[in-house]
C-alpha positions in Angstrom: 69.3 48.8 -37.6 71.9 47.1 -35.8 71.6 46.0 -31.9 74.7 45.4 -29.5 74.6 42.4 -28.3 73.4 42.2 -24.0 76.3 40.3 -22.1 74.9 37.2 -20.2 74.6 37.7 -16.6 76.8 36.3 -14.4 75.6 32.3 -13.2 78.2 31.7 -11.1 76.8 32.0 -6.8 78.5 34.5 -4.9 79.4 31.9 -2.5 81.7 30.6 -5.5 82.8 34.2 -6.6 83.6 35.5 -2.9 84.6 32.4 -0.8 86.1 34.2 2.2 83.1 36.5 2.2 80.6 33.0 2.6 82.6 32.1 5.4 82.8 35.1 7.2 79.2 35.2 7.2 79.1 31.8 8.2 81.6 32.2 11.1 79.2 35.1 11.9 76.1 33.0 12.2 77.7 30.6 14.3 78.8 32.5 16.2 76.0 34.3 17.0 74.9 30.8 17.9 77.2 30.2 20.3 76.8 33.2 22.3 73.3 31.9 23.3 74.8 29.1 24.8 76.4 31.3 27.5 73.7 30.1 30.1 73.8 26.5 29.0 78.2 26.7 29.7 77.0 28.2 33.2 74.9 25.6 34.3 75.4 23.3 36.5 77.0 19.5 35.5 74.6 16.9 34.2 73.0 19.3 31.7 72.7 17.4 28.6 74.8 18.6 26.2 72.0 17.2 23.0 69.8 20.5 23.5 72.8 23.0 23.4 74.1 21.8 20.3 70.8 21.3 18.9 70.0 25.1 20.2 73.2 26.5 18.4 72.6 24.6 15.3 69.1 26.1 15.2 70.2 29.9 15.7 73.5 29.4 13.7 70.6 28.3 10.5 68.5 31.3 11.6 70.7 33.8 11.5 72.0 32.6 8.0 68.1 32.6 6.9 68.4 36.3 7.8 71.5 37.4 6.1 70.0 36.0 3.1 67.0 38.1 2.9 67.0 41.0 0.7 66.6 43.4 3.0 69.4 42.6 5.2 71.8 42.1 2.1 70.8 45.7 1.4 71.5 46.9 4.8 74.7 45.0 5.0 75.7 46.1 2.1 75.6 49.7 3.1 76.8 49.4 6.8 78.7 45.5 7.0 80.0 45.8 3.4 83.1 43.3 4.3 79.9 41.0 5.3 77.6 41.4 1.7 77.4 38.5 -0.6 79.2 40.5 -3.3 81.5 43.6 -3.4 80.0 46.8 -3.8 79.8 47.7 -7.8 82.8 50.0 -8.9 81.8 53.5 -9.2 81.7 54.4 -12.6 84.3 56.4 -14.2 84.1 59.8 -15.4 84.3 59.4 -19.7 87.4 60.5 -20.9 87.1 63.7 -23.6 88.8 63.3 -26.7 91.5 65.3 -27.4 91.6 66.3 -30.9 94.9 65.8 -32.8 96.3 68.6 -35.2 
């Protein structure tokens, strides 16, 4: 009985496989961070400006805690695809028919 051999899987992080698509994601996050600091940019001078970029830093690191849940990578894989970890598989070909030679 002979057995074909299982290829290994694939080691390597996503974020080294798809580099723009770990920024994008990142530039996401933060940004997402930085639109909740729309009322700290419309406040009055003498605000400190400590909380604010502690405040981003903390919703820019919970929206990335998000996007790396499985559920969301599903769902972002479906609707955000440009925004997954990894590129949709490759729909599988059809199998090519022999032709029989004469």
């Amino acid at each position: 009985m002979t057995t074909t051999p299982v290829p290994a899987p694939n080691t390597t992080p996503t974020q080294v496989r798809y580099p723009w698509r770990a920024t994008a994601r990142t530039v996401l996050a933060a940004g997402v961070g930085a639109l909740s600091l729309l009322p700290v940019a419309a406040a009055t001078a003498g605000v400190d400006t400590v909380p604010a970029v502690a405040q981003a830093v903390v919703v820019a690191g919970a929206i990335t805690r998000v996007l790396a849940l499985p559920g969301v990578e599903a769902w972002m894989g479906r609707f955000l695809p440009w925004l997954a970890s990894a590129p949709a598989p490759a729909p599988a070909s059809a199998p090519v028919a022999a032709v029989p030679s004469e």
